[in-house]
N, C-alpha and C positions, 0 to 999 in steps of 0.2 A: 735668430735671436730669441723668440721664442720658446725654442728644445733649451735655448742654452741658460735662460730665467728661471725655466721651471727645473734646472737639473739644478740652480743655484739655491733656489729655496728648496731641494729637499732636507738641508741641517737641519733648516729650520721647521721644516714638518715634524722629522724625528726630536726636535727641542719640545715642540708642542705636546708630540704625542709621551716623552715621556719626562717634559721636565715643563709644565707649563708657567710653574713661575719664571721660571730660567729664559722663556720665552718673551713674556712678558718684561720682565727688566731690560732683554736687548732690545725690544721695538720702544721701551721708556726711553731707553739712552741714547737713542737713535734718532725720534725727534726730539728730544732737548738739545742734542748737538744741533740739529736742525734751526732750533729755535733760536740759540745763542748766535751762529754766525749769521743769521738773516736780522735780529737785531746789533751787532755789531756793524753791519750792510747802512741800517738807518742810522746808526749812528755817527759814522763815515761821514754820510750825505748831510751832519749837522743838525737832527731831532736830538732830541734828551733822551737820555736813558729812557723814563719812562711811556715816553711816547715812541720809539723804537720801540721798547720792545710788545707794547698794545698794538702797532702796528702791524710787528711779524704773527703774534699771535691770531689778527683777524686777517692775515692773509693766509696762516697753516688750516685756520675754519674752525678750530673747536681740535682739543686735542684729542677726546673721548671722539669724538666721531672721526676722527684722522685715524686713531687706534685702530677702530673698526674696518676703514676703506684697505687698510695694510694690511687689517689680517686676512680679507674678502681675497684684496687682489693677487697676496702670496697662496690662497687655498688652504689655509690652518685653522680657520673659525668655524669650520661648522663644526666639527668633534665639541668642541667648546659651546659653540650655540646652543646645542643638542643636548648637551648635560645640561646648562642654566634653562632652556624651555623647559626640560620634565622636573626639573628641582623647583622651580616656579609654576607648575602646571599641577605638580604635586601640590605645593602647599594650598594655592589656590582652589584646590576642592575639596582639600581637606577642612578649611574653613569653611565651605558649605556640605556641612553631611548629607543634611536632605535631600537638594540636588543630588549630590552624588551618587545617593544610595536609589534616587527613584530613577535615576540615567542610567548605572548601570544593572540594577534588578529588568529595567523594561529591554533593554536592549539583551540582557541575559537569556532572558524567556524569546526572546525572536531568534539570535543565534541558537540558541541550543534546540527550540521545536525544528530550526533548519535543520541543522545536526543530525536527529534523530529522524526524520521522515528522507534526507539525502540518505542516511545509509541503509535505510532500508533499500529504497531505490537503488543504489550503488550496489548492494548487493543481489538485488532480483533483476534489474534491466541492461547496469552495465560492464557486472563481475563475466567474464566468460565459463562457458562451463568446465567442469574439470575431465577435457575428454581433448585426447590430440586436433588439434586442429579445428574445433568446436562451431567456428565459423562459417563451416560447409558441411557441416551434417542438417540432413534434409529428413522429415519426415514425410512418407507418401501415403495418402489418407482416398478413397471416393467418396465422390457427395454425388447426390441426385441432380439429375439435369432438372429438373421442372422447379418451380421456383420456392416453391414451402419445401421443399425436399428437406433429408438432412443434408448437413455439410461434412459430416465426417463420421465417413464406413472406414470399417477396416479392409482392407484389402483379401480377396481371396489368396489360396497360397499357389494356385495355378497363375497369379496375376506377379506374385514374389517370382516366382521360379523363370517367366517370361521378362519380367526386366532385368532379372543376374545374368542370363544367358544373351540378351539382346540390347541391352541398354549400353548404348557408347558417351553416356553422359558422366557416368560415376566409377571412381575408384573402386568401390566396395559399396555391396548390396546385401542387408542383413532384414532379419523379420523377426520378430517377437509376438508373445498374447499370451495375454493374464487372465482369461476369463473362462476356461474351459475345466474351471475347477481347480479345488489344490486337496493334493493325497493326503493319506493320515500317514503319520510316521511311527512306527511303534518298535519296540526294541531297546528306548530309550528310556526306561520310566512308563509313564501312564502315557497312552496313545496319544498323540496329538496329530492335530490338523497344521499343517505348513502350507507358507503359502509361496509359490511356487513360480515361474515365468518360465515358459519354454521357448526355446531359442534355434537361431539357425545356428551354421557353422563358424562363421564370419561376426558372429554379435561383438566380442571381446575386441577383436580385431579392429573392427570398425571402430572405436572408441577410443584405441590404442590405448588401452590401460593393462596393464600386466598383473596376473596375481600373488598375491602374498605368499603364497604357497602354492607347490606344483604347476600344473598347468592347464591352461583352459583347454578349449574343446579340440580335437587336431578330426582329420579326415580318418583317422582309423576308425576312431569313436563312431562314426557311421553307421557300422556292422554290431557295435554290440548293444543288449539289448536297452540300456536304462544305462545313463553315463549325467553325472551332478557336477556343478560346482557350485559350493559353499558362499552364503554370505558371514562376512564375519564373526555378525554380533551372533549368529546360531550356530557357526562352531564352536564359539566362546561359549556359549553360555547351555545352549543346548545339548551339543556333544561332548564339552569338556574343554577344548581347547589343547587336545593333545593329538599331536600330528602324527606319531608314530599309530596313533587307535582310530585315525580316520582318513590322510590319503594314502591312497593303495588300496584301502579298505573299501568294505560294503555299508549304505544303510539300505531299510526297507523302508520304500513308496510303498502304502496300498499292497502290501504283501508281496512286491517286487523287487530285489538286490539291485540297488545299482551302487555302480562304479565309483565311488571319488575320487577325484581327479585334481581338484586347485580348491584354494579358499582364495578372495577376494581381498581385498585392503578393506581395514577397516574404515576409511575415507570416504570407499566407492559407495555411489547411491542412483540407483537408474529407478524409473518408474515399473511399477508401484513403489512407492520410499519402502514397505514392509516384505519388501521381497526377503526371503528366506533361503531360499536357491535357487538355482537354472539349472533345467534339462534340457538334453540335446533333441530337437526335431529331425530323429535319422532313419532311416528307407524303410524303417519298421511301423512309424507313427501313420494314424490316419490321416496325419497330413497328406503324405505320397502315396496313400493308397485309393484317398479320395480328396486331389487338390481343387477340387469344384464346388465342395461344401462345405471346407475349413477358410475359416477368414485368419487373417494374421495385421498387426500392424508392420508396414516394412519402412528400414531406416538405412538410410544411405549417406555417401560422402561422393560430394560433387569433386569434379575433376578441374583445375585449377582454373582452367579458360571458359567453365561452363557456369552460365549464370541460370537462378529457376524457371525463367520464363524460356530459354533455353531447351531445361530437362523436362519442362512442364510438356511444352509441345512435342517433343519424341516421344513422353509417354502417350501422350494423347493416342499418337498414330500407334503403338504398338497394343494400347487399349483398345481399340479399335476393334481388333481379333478378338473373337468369341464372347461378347459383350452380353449375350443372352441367356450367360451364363450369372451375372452378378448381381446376388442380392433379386433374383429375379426383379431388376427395376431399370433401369436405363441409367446409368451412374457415366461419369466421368473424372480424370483424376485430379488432386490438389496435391501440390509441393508445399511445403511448408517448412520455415527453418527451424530447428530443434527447440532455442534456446524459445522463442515464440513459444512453440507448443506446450513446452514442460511450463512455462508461465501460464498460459489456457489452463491447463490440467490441474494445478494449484486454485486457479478464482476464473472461471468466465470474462471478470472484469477487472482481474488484479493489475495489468498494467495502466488501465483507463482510470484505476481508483487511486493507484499511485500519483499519477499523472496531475489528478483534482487536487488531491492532499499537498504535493508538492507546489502547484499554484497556489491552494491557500495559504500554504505555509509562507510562501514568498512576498503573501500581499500582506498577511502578518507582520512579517518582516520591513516590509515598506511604510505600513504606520507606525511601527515602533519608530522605525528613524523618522519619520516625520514628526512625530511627539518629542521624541530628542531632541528634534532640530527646530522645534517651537520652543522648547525648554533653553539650548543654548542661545537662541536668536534672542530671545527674552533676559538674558542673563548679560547680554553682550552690549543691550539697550542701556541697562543699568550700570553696564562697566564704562560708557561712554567718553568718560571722562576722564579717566585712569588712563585710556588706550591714545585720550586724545594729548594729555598730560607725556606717556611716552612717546609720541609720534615729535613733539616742539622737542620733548632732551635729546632726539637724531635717530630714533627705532623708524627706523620707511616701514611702507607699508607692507611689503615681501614678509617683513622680520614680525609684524604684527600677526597676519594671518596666518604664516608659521607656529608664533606661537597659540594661539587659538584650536589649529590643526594637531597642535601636538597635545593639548587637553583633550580634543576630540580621541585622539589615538591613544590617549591612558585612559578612557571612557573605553573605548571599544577595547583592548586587549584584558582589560580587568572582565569585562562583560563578555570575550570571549572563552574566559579561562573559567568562569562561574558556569557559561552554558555549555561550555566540555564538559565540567563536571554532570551537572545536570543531565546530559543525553549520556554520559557513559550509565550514571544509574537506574534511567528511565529503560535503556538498552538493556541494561542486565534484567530488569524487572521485564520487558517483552519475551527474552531468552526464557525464561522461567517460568512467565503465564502461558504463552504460546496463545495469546490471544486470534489471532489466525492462521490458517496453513500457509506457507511459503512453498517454494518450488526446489525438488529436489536440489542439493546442495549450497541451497541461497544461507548464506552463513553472518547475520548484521552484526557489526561490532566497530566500535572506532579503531580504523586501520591509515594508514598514510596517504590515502586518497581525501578519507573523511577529514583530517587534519589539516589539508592543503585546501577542502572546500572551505573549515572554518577557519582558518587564517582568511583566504580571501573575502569570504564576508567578513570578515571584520575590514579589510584595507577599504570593501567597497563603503561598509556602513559610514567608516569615518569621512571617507569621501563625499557623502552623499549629508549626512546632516550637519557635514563642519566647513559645505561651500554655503548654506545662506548666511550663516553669521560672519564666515570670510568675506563673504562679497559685501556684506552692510560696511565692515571696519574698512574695506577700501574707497567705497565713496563716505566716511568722515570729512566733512569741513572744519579742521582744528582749530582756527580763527573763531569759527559759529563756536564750538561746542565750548570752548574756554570761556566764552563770553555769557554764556550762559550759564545759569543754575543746576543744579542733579534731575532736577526732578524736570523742568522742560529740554532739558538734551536729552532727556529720552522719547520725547514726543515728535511726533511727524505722523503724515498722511502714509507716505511707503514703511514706514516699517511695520503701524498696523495693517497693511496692504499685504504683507510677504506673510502674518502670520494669518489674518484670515484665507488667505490663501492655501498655508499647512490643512487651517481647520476643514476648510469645504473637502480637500484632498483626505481626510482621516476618516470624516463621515461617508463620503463616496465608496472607498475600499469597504469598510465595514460593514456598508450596508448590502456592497456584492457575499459580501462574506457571510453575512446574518441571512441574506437570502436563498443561497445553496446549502446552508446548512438547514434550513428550513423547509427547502424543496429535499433533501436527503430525511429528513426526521420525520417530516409527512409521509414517503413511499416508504417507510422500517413501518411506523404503526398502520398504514392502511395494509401492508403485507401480511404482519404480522396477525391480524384480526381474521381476514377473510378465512371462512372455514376451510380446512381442510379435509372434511370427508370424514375423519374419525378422530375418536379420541387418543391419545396419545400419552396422557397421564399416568404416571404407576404401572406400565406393560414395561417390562423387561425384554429383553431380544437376547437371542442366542443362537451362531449359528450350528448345526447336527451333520456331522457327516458320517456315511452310513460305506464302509470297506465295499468295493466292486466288487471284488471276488466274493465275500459270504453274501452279499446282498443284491445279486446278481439279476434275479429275474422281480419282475414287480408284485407276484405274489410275496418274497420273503419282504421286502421290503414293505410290503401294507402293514405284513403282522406285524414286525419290530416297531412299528407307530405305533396300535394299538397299544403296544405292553407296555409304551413307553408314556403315554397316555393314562394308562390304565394307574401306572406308576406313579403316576404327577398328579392326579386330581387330589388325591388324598391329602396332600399336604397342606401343612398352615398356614393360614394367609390368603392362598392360591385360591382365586375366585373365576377364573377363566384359561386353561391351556390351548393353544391353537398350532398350526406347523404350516408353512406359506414357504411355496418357493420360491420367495420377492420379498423383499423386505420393503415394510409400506411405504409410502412417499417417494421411494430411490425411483427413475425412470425406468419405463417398461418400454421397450424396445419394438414396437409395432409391426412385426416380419411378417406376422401371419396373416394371408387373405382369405378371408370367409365365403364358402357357399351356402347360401340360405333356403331352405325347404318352398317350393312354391314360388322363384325366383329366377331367371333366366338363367340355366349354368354360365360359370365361370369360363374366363378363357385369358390366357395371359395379356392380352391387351387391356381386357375389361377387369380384372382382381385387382385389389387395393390391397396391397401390404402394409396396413394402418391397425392390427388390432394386437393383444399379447393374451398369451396363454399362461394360466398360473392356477399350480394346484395346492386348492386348501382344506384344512378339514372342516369338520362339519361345526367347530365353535369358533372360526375365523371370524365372523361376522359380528359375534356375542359378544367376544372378547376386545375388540376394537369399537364396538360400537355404532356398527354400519346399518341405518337403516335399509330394511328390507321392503321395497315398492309394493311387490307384485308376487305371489306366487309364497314358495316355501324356501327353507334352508337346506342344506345339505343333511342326511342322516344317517344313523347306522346300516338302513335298510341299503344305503346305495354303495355295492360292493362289484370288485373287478368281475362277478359271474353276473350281475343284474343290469340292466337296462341302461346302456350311456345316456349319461346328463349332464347339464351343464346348469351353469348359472351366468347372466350378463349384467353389465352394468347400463346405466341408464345412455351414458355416451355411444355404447354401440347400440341401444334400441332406437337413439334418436338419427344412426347414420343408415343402419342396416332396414328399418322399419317403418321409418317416415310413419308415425304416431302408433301404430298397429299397436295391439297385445303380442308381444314375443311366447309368452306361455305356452308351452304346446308343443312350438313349432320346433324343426330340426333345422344343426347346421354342422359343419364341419368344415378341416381347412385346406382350402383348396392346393391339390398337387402334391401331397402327402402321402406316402404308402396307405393303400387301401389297409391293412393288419394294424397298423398303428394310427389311424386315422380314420373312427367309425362313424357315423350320423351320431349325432348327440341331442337327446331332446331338452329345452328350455323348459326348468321347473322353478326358476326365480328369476326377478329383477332388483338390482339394490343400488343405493344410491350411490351417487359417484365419489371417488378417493382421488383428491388431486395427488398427481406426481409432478418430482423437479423436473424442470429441464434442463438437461444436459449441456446444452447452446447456448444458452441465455439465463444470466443472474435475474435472483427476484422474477419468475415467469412458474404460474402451474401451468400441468396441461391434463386437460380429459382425455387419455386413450381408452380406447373402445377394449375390453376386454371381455374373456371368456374365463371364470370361474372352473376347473373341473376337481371333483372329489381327491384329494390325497388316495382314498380307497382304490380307485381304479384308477389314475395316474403316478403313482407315487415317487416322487424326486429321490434322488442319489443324496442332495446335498440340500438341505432347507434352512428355515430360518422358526426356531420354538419363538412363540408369542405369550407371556407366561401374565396376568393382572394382577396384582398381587400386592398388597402392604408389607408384606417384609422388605429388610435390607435387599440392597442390590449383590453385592459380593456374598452374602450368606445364601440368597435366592441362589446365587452358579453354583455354591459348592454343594448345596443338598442336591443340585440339579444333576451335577458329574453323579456325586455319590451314587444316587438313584440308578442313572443309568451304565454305570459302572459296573453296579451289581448284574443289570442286567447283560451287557458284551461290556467287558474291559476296552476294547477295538473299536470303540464308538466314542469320538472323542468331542466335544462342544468347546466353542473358542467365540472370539465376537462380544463377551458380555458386555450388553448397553443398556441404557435407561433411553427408550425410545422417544420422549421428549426431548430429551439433553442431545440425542444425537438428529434430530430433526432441527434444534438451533444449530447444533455446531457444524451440520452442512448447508444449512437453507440462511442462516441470519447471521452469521459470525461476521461475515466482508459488511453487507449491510451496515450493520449495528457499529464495526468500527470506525467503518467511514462517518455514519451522523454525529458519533461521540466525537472523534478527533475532530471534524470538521464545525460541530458544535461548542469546542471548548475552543478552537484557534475563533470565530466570529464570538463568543464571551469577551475576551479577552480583547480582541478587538475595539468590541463595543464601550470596554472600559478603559481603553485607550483613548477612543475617541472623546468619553466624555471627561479624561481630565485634561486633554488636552485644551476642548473648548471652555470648561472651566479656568484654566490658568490664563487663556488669553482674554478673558470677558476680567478677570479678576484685576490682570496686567492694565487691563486698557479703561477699569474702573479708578483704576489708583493714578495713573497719566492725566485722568479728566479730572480729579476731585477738583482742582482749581475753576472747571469751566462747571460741574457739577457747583460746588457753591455759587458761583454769581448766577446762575440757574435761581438757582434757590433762596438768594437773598434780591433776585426782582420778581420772585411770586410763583414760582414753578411749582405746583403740587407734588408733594413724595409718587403719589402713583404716575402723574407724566414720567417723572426720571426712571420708574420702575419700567414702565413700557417703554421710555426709549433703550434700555438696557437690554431688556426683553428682546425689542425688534430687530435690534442688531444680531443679538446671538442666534432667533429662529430662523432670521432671513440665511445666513451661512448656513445653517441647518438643513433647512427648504432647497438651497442650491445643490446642496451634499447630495440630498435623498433625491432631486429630479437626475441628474447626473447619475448616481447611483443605480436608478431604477434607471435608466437606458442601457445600462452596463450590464447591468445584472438579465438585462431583457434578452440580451446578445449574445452575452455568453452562455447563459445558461441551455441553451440547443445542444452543448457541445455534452452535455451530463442527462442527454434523455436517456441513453441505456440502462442510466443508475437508477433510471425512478421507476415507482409502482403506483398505477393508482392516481399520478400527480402528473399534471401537463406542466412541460419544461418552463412555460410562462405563465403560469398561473397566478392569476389576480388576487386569488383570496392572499396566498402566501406573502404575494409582493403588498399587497393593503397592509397585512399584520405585520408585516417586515417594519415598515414607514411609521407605523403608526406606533409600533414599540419603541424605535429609534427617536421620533422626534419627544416623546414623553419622557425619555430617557435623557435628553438633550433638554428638557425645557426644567427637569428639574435640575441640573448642573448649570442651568442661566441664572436659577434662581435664587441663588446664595449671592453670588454677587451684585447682583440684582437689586435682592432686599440690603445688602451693603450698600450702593450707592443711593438706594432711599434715604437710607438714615443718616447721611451727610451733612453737618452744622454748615453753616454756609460760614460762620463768625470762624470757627476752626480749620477750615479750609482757607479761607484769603488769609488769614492771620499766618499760618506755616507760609502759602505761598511769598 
């Protein structure tokens, strides 16, 4: 009976849906028939017409709500309901613009900061990478067993060659490293410096990506001598982009032909993002002629059943074998999955800062609708009557809250189509500033993931601030509220209950929110202050690389410093030139263990591998800034035939010398070819140059270093230190010109303003996180105080009637001022104790983010409360001083 009802009203669905008057006149004519033969029934039994037919009519119940229960029970009235709730939900807020305009701007600015901080995220945490099967690609890294150790060595390439050949964990075992230098390229125009990635066999393969052109690397390539493949943007742009004039063809490395072979999609992006090409690691390289002193990163793809704790422990055991060999230090391996890693490699703390941002943002999100839902809950007190007025003409209660929920839902779809807009332009403006690094291929932009997260906030928002004012309009007493006036049917104990309630909940969130933004603002400026060891101001950087082949032994290479030297002082502007094989503040790598003159020799159990070796010339010091302790600076006099010398910093006097005068004394590095590894005598100490670390966001570190002359160690490849008041870009090109003149084959690339790039790798994550996280807690804060403003305002206008009889039996303006007062600080007071428990708790989870600042720090949490409640007590005070000024004669008089 049921299948056979509903197959008979579908005509009449199809009448509805496309002829609704046509529907309408049949359920008209339908009970009118009704109505005549059930009065003709009374009239039979001997009533009068008239009374017949009042009787059939209070037995059918009301025709208009008969109307309704027939179109319920056929299923044809909600299409209908649905258009009269948004035609009536429309109009209804179109009469209040204000509301409207401050409901959806606030609700705007929460969807849309969702928006844009989800797709960042979505694109760095849960985009996968664009590599076959990306899931199970593993990086293998060593870290030190003892416990300061580092965490992440590159792997030796005796240790690659031992898990491709023995490892039954992984499909495919590939090895990469970026650090061994990049060739100059010449043949092309004016020399240049490329920067380069050397690869195993298997790199491409492993990744399963195919190239745009020709072919990646095969097992022939093995045998010959130098074999390339192309990244795209440097055959574009670099070579021309003509395939007929580059694969098959030769370029020159470093005065070496090699092979091209494939160009890359211009898509592909592996680490380093600025890679320029890959050469092949084949039976020719020092890799395989000495795989016990070459380190490599190695990158592998698990096999379907094999999980890392799995691969972790096979490595282990096959680590095991010749371990005396690595890093001379006692290492063990780490597995680690790819898409992790290349998110490391972009920020130390890029997922944990997302992570923060995204909670802020959310709790953002959660006072907006709460402000909302004070705002409707407030507007639904005043509509009291109205709702209670339709509930007696036959709207139940379902049909009320409905329509209520469908104003909430043209609130939230307007407000999530303002804050689409909003994060699409705020996106394009990220896209364009690049206010941070992101992780190789992380690409943010509003795509159909982002779309589907802000529809759904939007379904949750409306849900969430359009059930307290549903829930009030279900417990209405339509009897109370009719019988009453406008102004006391909107009074009661619970409904000022639900919104102090909002308020305590607004100031809570906010004041977690004012307080990590506060513990983040504090660790940016105590970071930012503490010295660094040298100036940084007005030095330019650039890095010099010097052909292997013409510059082979370290006599030619001293002289082409001098001349190049000799070349640069003269110039305008130019107040200090200097040549470092380090560029300042980047981390120095601590490999080398010292033996010291007058000290027990060394022995690999007892050597610390904690110190770095770096040659500078003799105006490193000048030019940066660097006080000098102890002793003297480097000079002309100190040349590759004269007397080895060094210079230390104060980190290595205070580790190697337990207070001594270093002066004098000799050291050299333990375990090092006697011919390249002579006694060195100390002729200075100079103050310490913090470096980043590598490991950890916001951390300097003092490594113990060893100074020695450019003159008699002289780098392949360095870093010009140039002080200078000229332009930046006019500084590089007299700089090329210059040495141009002197070998065309010496190329300089790297141009930086050494302050600007000491922020954009030490302070950029920092700095955005306190700004973003400082302006979601603003905003906050100014949520919270109109929030407590409209309910102190609402709940002043409720009372004027008990405010006047106050007032006309002797109540002072300042009592009513304080009692006004006490109400709004007590909800405040509850905010802030609340708050400050919250914020006590969570904030342990954001210690990696700080500097300088304990994760519970009193001062912060003091200033947090103390800014909050001032902020709060001036939004009491408007209304406040309003219910001072209350005539008691014009308050009973309206009442």
């Amino acid at each position: 009976m049921r299948s056979e009802h509903w197959l008979f009203t579908i005509p009449l669905r199809l009448r509805s849906l496309l002829g609704r008057t046509q529907a309408n006149q049949a359920l008209d004519d339908e009970l009118r028939d009704h109505l005549e033969r059930k009065t003709e029934e009374y009239v039979a039994r001997g009533m009068t017409q008239e009374e017949a037919h009042r009787r059939a009519r209070l037995d059918l119940g009301g025709m208009e709500q008969t109307k309704e229960k027939c179109r319920d029970a056929r299923r044809v009235n909600w299409i209908q309901d649905l258009i009269q709730d948004l035609r009536y939900g429309l109009r209804t807020l179109r009469k209040s613009p204000g509301f409207t305009a401050v409901a959806v701007l606030t609700l705007a600015l929460g969807i849309g900061t969702n928006t844009i901080i989800f797709s960042i995220v979505h694109a760095v945490l849960l985009t996968p990478l664009p590599y076959r099967d990306s899931g199970r690609l593993v990086v293998i890294y060593d870290r030190e067993t003892r416990a300061t150790g580092l965490s992440k060595l590159m792997d030796l390439y005796h240790d690659f060659k031992e898990y491709r050949e023995h490892s039954r964990s992984f499909d495919r075992v590939a090895g990469m490293t970026w650090v061994r230098g990049n060739p100059t390229l010449t043949g092309f125009g004016a020399s240049k410096e490329v920067r380069q990635a050397q690869v195993t066999l298997d790199f491409f393969s492993l990744l399963g990506v195919p190239p745009a052109l020709g072919r990646t690397f095969s097992k022939e390539d093995m045998a010959r001598a130098c074999t390339v493949v192309l990244a795209y943007p440097f055959w574009r742009d670099v070579l021309g982009g003509q395939e007929e004039h580059t694969i098959g063809g030769t370029i020159r490395l470093d005065d070496q032909a090699c092979d091209v072979i494939g160009v890359m999609p211009q898509t592909f992006t592996f680490f380093p993002a600025d890679t320029e090409l890959w050469t092949l690691i084949n039976s020719n390289t020092k890799f395989e002629r000495d795989p016990l002193h070459h380190d490599l990163a190695i990158y592998a793809h698990l096999k379907p059943s094999v999980s890392n704790s799995a691969a972790l422990a096979e490595l282990t055991l096959l680590h095991a074998h010749g371990n005396e060999h690595r890093h001379a230090v006692e290492t063990q391996p780490v597995v680690l999955p790819l898409q992790q890693e290349l998110t490391w490699l972009a920020g130390a703390n890029l997922r944990l800062s997302l992570i923060v941002l995204f909670s802020a943002v959310s709790a953002l999100l959660l006072i907006a609708c709460v402000n909302v839902a004070n705002l409707l809950l407030t507007r639904s007190l005043s509509r009291q009557r109205e709702l209670a007025i339709r509930a007696a003409l036959g709207s139940g209660t379902p049909r009320l809250i409905r329509q209520l929920l469908t104003e909430g839902l043209l609130l939230s779809l307007s407000a999530a189509a303002l804050g689409t807009f909003l994060a699409m332009a705020v996106i394009h403006f990220f896209n364009i500033a690049k206010p941070i690094p992101l992780p190789l291929g992380a690409t943010v932009r509003i795509n159909a993931p982002v779309l589907l997260f802000t529809a759904g906030l939007s379904v949750l928002t409306t849900a969430f601030f359009g059930f307290v004012p549903a829930w009030k309009v279900s417990r209405i007493d339509v009897m109370e509220v009719l019988k009453t006036n406008s102004q006391s049917a909107t009074q009661g104990a619970g409904h000022r209950t639900v919104g102090r309630m909002l308020i305590v909940a607004q100031v809570t969130l906010s004041l977690v929110l004012l307080t990590v933004a506060g513990l983040l603002i504090g660790s940016v400026v105590h970071f930012a202050s503490i010295p660094v060891g040298f100036a940084p101001d007005r030095v330019t950087t650039m890095t010099i690389s010097l052909p292997p082949r013409t510059y082979a032994e370290d006599l030619d290479r001293g002289r082409v410093y001098e001349r190049i030297f000799s070349r640069l002082d003269g110039l305008p502007g130019v107040q200090a030139i200097a040549l470092s094989s380090a560029v300042p503040f980047r981390p120095i790598y601590g490999f080398d263990a010292l033996e010291v003159e007058g000290q027990p020799p060394r022995t690999p159990e007892t050597a610390h591998h904690d110190s770095g070796l770096i040659s500078i010339s003799p105006q490193y010091f000048a030019a940066l800034g660097i006080s000098l302790r102890a002793g003297r600076a480097f000079n002309a006099d100190d040349q590759l035939q004269t007397e080895p010398v060094a210079i230390v910093n104060e980190a290595l006097v205070k580790k190697y010398f337990d207070g001594e005068d270093p002066v004098g004394r000799d050291l050299h590095s333990f375990g090092a070819l006697p011919e390249h590894n002579p006694w060195r005598r100390i002729v200075g100490v100079v103050a310490d140059e913090k470096t980043g670390n590598p490991f950890q966001e916001m951390s300097w570190l003092h490594t113990p270093c060893v100074f020695l002359p450019v003159a008699q160690v002289p780098p392949a490849r360095g870093t010009l230190l140039i002080r200078s008041s000229a332009d930046l870009r006019s500084l590089g090109n007299i700089v090329q010109s210059q040495i141009s003149r002197l070998d065309p084959r010496i190329p300089i690339s790297n141009l930086q303003n050494l302050e600007q790039l000491l922020v954009k790798e030490h302070f950029a994550y920092p700095r955005f996180r306190a700004l973003v996280v400082g302006c979601f807690a603003a905003f906050a804060l100014l949520l919270a105080v109109i929030g407590l403003y409209g309910v102190l305002s609402q709940t002043v206008a409720q009372r004027t009637h008990e405010i006047g009889v106050r007032r006309s039996l002797g109540a002072e303006a300042r009592r009513i001022l304080w009692m006004v007062v006490k109400e709004g600080m007590s909800l405040v007071a509850l905010g802030v104790g609340l708050g400050t428990a919250t914020a006590w708790f969570l904030a342990r989870f954001i210690g990696s983010l700080l500097y300088g600042v304990n994760s519970n720090d009193p001062t912060t949490l003091a200033v947090v409360s103390v800014f909050l409640l001032f902020a709060a007590l001036a939004a009491i005070l408007v209304p406040a001083r309003r219910a001072m000024r209350v005539d008691p004669l014009e308050a009973l008089r309206h009442e």
